[in-house]
Each structure stands twice: as C-alpha cells, then as structure tokens.
N, CA, C and O atoms as a GROMACS GRO file, in nm:
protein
  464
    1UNK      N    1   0.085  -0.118   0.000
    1UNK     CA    2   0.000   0.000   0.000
    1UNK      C    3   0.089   0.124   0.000
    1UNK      O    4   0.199   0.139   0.053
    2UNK      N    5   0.014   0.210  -0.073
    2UNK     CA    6   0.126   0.368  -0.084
    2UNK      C    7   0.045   0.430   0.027
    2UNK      O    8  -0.067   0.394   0.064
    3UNK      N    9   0.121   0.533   0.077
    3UNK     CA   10   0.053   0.682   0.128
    3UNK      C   11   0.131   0.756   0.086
    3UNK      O   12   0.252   0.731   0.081
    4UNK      N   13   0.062   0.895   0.037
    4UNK     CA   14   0.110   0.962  -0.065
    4UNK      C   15   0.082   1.079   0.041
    4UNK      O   16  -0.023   1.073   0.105
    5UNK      N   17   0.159   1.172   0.060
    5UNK     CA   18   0.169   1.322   0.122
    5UNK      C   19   0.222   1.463   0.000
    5UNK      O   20   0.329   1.497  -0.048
    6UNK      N   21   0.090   1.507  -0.008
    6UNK     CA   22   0.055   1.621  -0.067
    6UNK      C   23   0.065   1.738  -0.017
    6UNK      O   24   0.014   1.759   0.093
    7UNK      N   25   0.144   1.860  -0.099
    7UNK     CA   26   0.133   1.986   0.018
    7UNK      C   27   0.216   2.092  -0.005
    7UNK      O   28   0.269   2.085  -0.116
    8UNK      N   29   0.249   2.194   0.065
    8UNK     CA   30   0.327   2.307   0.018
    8UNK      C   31   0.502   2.273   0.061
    8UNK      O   32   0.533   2.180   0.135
    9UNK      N   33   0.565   2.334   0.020
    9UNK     CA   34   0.684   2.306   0.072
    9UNK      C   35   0.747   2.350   0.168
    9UNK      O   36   0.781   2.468   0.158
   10UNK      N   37   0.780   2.288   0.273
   10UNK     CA   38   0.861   2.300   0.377
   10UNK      C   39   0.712   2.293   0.498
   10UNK      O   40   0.733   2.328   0.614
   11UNK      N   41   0.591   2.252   0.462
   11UNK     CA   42   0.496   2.279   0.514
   11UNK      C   43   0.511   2.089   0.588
   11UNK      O   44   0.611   2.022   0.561
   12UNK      N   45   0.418   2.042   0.661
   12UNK     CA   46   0.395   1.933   0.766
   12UNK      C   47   0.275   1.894   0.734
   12UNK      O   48   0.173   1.961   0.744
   13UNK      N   49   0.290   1.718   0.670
   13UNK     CA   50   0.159   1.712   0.660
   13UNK      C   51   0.164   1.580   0.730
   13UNK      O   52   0.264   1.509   0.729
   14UNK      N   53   0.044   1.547   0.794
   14UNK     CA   54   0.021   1.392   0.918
   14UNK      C   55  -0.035   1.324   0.805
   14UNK      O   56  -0.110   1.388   0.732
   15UNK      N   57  -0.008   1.193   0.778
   15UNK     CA   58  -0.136   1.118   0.792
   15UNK      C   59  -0.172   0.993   0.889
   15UNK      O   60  -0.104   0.999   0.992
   16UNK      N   61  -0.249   0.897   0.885
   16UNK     CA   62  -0.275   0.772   0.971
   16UNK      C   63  -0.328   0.696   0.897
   16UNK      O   64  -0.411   0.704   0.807
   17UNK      N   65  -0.233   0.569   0.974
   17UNK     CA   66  -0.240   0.441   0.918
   17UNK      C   67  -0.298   0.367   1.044
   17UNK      O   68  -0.253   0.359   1.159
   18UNK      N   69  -0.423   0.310   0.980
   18UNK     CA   70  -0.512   0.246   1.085
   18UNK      C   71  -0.459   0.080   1.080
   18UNK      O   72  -0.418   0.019   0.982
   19UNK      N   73  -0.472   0.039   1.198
   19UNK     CA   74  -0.411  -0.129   1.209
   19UNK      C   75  -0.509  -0.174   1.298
   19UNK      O   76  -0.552  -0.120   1.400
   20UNK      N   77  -0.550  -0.318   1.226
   20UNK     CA   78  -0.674  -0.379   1.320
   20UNK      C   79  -0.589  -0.521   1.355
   20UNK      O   80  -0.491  -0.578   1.307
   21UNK      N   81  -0.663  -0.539   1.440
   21UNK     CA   82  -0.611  -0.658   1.553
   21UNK      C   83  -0.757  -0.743   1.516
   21UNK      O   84  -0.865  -0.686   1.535
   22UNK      N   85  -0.751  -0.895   1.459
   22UNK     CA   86  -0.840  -0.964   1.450
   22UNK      C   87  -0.834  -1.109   1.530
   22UNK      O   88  -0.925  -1.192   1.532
   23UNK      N   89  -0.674  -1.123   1.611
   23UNK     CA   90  -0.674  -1.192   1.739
   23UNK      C   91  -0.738  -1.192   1.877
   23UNK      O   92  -0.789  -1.088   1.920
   24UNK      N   93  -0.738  -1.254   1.917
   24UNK     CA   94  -0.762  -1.263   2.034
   24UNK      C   95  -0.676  -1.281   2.168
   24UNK      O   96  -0.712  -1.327   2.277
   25UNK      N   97  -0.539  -1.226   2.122
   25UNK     CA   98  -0.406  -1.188   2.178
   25UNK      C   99  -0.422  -1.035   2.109
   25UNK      O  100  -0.474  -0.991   2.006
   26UNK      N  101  -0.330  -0.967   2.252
   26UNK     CA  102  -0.253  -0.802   2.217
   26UNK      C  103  -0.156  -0.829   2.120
   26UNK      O  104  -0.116  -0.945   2.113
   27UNK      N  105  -0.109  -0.741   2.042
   27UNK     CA  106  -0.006  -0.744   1.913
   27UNK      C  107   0.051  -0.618   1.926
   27UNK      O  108  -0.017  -0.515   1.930
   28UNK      N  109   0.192  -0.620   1.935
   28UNK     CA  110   0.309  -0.505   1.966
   28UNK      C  111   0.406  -0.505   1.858
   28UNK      O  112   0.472  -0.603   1.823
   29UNK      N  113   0.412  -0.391   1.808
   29UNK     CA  114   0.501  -0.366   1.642
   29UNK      C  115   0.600  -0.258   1.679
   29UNK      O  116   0.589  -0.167   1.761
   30UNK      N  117   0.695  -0.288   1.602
   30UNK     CA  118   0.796  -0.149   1.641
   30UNK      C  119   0.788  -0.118   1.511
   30UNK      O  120   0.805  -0.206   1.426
   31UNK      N  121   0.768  -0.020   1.484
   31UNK     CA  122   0.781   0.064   1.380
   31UNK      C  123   0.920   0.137   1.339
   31UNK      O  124   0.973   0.211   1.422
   32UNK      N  125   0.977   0.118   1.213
   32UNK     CA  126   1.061   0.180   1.169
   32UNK      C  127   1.108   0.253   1.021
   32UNK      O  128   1.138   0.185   0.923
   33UNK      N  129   1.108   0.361   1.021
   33UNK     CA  130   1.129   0.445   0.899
   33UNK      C  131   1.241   0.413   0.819
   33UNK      O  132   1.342   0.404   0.890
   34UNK      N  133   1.266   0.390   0.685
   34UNK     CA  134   1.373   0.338   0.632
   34UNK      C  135   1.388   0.397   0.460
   34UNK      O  136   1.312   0.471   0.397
   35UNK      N  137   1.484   0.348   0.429
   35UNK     CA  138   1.482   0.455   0.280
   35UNK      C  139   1.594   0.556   0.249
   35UNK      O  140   1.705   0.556   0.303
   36UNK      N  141   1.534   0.668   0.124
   36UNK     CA  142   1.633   0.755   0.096
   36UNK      C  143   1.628   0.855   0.156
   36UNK      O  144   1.722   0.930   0.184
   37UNK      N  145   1.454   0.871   0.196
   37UNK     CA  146   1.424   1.041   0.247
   37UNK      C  147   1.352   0.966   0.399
   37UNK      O  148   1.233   0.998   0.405
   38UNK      N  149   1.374   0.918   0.464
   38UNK     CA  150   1.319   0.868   0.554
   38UNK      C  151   1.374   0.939   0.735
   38UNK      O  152   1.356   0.905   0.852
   39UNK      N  153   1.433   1.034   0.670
   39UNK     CA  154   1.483   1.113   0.803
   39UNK      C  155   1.386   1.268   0.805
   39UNK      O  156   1.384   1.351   0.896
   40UNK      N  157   1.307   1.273   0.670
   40UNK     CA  158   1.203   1.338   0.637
   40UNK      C  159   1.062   1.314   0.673
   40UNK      O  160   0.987   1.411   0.677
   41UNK      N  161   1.026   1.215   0.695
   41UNK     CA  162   0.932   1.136   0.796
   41UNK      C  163   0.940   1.160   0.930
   41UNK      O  164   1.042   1.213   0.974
   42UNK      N  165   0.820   1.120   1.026
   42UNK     CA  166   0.876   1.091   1.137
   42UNK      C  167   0.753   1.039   1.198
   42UNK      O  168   0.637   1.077   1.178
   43UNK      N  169   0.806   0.924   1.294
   43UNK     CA  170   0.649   0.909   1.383
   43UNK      C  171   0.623   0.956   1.536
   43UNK      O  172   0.670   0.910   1.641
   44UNK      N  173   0.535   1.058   1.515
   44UNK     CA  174   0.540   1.125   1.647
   44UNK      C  175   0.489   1.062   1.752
   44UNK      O  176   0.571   1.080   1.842
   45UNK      N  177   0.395   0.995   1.795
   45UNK     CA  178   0.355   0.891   1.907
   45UNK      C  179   0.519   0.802   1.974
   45UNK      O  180   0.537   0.768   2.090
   46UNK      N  181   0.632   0.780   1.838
   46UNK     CA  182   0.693   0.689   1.941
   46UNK      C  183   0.675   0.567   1.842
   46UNK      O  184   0.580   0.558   1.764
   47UNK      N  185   0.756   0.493   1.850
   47UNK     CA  186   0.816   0.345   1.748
   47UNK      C  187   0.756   0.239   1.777
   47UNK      O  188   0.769   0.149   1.694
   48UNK      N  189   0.672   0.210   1.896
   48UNK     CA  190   0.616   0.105   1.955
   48UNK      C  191   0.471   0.152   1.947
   48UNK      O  192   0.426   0.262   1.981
   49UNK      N  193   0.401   0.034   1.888
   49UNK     CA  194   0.235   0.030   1.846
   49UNK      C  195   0.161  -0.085   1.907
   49UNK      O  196   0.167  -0.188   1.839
   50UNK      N  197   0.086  -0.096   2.029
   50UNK     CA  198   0.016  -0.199   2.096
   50UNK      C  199  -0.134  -0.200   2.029
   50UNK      O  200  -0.195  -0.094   2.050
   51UNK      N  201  -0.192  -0.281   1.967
   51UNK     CA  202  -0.263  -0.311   1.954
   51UNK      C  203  -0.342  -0.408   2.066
   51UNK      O  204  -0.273  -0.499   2.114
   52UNK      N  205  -0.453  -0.397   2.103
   52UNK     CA  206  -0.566  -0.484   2.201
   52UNK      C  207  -0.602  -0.544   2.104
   52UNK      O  208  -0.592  -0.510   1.986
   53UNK      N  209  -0.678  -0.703   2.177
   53UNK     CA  210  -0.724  -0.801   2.073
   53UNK      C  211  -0.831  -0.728   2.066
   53UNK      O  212  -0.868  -0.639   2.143
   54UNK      N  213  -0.911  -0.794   1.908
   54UNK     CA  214  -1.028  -0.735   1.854
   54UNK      C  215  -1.046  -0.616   1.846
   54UNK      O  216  -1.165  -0.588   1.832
   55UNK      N  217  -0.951  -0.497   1.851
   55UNK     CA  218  -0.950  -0.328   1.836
   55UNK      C  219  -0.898  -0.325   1.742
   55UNK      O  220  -0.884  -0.423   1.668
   56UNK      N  221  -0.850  -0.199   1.716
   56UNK     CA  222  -0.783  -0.052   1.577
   56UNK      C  223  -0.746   0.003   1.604
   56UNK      O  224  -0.834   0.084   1.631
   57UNK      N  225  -0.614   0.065   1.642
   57UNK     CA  226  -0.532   0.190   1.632
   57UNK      C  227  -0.482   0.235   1.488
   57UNK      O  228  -0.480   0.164   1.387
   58UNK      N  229  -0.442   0.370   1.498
   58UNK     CA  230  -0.364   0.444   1.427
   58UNK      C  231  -0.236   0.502   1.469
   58UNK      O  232  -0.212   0.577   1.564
   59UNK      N  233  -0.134   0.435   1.352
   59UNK     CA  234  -0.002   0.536   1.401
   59UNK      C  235  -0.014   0.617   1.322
   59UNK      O  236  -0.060   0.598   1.209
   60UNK      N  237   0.040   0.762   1.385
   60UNK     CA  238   0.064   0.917   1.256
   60UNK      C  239   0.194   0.888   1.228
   60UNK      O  240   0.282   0.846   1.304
   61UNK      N  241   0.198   0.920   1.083
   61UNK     CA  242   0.318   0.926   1.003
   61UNK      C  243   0.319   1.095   0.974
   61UNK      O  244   0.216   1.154   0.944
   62UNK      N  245   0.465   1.169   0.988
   62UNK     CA  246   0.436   1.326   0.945
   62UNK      C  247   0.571   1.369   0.869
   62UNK      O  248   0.685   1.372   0.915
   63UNK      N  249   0.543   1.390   0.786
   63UNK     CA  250   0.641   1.468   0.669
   63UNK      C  251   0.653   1.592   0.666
   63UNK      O  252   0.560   1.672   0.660
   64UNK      N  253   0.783   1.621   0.669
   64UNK     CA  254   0.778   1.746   0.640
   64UNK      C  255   0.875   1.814   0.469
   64UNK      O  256   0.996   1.799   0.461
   65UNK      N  257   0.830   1.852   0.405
   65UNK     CA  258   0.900   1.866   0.275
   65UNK      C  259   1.012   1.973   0.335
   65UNK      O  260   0.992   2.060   0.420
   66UNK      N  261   1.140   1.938   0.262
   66UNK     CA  262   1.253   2.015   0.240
   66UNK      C  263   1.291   2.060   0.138
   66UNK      O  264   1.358   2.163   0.143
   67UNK      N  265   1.255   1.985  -0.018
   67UNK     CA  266   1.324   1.988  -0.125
   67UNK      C  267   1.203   1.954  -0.226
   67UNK      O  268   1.112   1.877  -0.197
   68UNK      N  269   1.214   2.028  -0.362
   68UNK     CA  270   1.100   1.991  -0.455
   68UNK      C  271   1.074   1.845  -0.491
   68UNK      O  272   0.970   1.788  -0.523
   69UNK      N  273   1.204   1.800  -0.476
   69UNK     CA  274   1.178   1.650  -0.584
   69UNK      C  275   1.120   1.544  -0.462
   69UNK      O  276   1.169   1.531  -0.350
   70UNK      N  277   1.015   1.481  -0.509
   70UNK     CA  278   0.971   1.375  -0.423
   70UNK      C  279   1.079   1.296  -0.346
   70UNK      O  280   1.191   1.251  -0.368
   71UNK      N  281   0.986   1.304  -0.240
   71UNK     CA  282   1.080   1.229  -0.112
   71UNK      C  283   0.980   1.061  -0.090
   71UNK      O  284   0.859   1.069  -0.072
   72UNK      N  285   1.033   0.950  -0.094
   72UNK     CA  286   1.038   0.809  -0.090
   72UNK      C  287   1.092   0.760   0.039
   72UNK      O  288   1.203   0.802   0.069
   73UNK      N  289   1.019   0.663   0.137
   73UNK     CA  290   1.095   0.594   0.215
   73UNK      C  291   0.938   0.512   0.248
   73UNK      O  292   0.825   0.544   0.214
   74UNK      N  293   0.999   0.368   0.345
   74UNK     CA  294   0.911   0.251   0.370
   74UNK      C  295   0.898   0.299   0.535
   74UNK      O  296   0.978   0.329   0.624
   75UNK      N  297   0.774   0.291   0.526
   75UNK     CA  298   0.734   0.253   0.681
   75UNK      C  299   0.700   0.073   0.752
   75UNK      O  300   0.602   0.003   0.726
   76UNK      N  301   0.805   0.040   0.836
   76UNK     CA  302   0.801  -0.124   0.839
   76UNK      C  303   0.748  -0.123   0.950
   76UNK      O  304   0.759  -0.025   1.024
   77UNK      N  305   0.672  -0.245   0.989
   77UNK     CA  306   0.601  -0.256   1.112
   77UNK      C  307   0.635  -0.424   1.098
   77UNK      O  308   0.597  -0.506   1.014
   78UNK      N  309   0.750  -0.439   1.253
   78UNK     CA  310   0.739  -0.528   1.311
   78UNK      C  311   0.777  -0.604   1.401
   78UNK      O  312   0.878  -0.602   1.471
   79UNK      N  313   0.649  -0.709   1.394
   79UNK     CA  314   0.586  -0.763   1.544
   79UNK      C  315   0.696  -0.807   1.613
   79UNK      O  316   0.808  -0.842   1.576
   80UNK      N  317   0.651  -0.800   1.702
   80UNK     CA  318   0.730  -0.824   1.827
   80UNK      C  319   0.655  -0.951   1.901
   80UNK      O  320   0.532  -0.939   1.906
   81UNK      N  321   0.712  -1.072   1.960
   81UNK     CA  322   0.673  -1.126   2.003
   81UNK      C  323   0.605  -1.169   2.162
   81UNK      O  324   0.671  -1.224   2.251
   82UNK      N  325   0.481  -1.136   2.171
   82UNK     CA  326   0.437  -1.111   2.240
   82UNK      C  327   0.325  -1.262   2.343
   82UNK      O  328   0.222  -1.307   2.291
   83UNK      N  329   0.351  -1.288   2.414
   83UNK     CA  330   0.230  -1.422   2.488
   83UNK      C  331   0.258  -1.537   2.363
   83UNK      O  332   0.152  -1.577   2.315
   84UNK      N  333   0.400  -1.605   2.293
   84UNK     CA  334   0.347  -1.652   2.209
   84UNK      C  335   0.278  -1.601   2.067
   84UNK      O  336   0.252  -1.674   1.972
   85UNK      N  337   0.255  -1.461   2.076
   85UNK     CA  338   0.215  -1.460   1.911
   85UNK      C  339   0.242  -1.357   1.835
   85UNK      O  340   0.245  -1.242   1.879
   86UNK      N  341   0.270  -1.396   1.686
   86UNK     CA  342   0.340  -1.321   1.610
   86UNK      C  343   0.280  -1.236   1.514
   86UNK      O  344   0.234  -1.305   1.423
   87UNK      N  345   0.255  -1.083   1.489
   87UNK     CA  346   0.177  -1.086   1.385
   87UNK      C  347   0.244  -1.050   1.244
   87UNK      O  348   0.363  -1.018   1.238
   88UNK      N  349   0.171  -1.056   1.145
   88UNK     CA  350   0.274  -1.052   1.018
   88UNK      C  351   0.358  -0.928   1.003
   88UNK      O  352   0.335  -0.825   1.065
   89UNK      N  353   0.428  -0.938   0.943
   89UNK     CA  354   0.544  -0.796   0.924
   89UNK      C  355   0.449  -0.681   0.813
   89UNK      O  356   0.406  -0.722   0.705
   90UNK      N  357   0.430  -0.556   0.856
   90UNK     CA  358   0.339  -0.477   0.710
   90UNK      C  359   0.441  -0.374   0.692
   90UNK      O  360   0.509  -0.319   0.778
   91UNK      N  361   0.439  -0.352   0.538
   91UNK     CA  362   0.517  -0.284   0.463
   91UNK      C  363   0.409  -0.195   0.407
   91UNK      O  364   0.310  -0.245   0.354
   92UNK      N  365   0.434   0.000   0.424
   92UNK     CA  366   0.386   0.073   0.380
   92UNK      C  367   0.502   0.188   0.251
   92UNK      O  368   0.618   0.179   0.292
   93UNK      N  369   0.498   0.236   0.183
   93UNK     CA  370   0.560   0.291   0.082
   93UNK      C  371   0.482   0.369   0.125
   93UNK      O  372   0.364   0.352   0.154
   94UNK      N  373   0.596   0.535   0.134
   94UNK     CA  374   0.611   0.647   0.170
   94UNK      C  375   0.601   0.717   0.046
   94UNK      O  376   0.678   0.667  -0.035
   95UNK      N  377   0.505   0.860  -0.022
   95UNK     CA  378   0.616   0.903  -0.122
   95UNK      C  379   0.486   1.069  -0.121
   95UNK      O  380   0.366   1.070  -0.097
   96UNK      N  381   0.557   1.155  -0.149
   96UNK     CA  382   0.579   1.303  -0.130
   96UNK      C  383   0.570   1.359  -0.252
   96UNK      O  384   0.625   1.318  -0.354
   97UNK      N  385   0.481   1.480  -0.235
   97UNK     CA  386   0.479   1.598  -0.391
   97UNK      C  387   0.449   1.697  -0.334
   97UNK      O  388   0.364   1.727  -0.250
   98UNK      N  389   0.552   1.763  -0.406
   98UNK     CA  390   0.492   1.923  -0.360
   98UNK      C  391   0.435   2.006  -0.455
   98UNK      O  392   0.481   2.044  -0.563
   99UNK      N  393   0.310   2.033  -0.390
   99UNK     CA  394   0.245   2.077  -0.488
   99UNK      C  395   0.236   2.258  -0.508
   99UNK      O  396   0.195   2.319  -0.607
  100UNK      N  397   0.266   2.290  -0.433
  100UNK     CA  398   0.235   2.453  -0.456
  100UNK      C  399   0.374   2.489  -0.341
  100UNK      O  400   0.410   2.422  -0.244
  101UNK      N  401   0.423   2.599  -0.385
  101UNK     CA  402   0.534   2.664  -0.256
  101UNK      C  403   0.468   2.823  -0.194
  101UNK      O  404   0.416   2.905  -0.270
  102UNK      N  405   0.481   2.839  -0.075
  102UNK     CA  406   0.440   2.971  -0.015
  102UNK      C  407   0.573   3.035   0.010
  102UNK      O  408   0.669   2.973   0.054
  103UNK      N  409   0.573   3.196  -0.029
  103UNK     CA  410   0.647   3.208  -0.016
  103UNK      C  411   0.648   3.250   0.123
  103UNK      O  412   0.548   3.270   0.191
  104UNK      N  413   0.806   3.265   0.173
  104UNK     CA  414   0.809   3.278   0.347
  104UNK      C  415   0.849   3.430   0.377
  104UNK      O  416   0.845   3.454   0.497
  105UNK      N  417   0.897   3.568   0.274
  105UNK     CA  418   0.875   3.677   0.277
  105UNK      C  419   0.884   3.762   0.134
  105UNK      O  420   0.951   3.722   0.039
  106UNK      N  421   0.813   3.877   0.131
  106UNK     CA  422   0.814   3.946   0.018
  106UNK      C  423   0.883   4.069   0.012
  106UNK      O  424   0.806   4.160   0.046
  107UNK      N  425   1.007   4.115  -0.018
  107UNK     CA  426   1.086   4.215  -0.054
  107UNK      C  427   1.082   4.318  -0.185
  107UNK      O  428   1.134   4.280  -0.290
  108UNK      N  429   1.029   4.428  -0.180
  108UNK     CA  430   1.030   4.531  -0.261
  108UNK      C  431   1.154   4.621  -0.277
  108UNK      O  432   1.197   4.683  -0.179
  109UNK      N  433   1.221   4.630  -0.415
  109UNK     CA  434   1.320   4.695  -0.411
  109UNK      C  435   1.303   4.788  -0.500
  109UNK      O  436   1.201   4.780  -0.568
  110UNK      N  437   1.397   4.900  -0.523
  110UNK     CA  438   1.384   4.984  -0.611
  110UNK      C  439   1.494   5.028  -0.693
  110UNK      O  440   1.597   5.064  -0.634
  111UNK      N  441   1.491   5.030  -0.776
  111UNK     CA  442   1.666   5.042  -0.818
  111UNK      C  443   1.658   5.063  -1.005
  111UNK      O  444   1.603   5.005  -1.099
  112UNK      N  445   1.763   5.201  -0.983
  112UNK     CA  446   1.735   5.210  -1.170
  112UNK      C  447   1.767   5.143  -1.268
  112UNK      O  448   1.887   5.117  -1.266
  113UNK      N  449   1.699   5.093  -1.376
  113UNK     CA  450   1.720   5.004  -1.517
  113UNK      C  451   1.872   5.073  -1.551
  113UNK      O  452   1.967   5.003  -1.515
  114UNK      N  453   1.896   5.166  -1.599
  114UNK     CA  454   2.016   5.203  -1.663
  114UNK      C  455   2.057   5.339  -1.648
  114UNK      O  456   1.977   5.432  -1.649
  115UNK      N  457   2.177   5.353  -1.633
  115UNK     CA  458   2.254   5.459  -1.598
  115UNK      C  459   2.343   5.499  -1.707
  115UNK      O  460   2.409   5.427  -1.781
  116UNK      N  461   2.333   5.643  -1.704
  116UNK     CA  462   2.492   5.660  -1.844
  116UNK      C  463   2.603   5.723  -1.748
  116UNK      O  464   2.715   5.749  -1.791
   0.00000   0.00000   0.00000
C-alpha cells in the first residue's frame, strides 16, 4: 500500500495508518522508517504500536517537505513477540509531492534600469 503526502513546501503534513487486531491476543510492532528520504518522515507517538485483541489503532506518520523533488521511504512494522504470538510484518511505501510553494517573505526593491 502507498501513502502519498501532498502539500506546500517545507509545510507538515500527518497522515494515519489504521491497524486492526483480528486476534484474540494483544499485538506489539515497532515501527521503523527506512529509505532515501526517511529522516524526512517521522512518527510522532513513538516506534512502539500496541494493539488490544479485537480493536484498531492508528499510528501518525508526518512529513515534512525540504526539497522539490519527491521524497520516498518505507514505513516497516514489526511484530514483536508477544504471549506466544506473532503478527505478520506490514510494509507501507512512503512518497511526497509538492504541490504549490508559499512564499516565506516578500521584498520590494527599487533600483534604476540604466545609468549613463
């Protein structure tokens, strides 16, 4: 699965990735960011994701753009072994566009075209 982060540049955008638990055991994932631009990412909650049996959490994933050209990295989630049980390893693909830039100040100058 992709998640794709859309947005201005140098601007912060969250999203969430929802994870359901269909055991009947808790399930504990460490999460880790990996890749080219993956120091451009970040997960703010913290690397460790407990899931309760039969519930749904969400971890936030948050980007922040530095640079025009799309930024790429994998978000890996995995389990940790917990009472005996393992849950599968999930692989998410990271990837970034910037779509519009603001500028951050506007300077008026004045100065003559040509001089003799």
């Amino acid at each position: 699965k992709t998640i794709e982060f859309t947005g201005a540049l140098h601007a912060t955008v969250v999203k969430q990735v929802c994870l359901k638990n269909p055991s009947l055991k808790t399930l504990v994932y460490n999460a880790t960011l990996v890749g080219r631009d993956a120091d451009d990412f970040s997960l703010p909650k913290g690397n460790t994701v407990t899931i309760a049996p039969k519930r749904q959490t969400s971890v936030n994933v948050e980007f922040t753009s530095r640079f025009l050209h799309p930024a790429e990295a994998v978000l890996l989630l995995i389990s940790k072994n917990v009472g005996g049980i393992d849950g599968a390893t999930l692989t998410f693909s990271l990837k970034s566009e910037v779509k519009h830039i603001e500028p951050t100040d506007i300077l008026k100058c004045k100065s003559p075209c040509y001089e003799l």
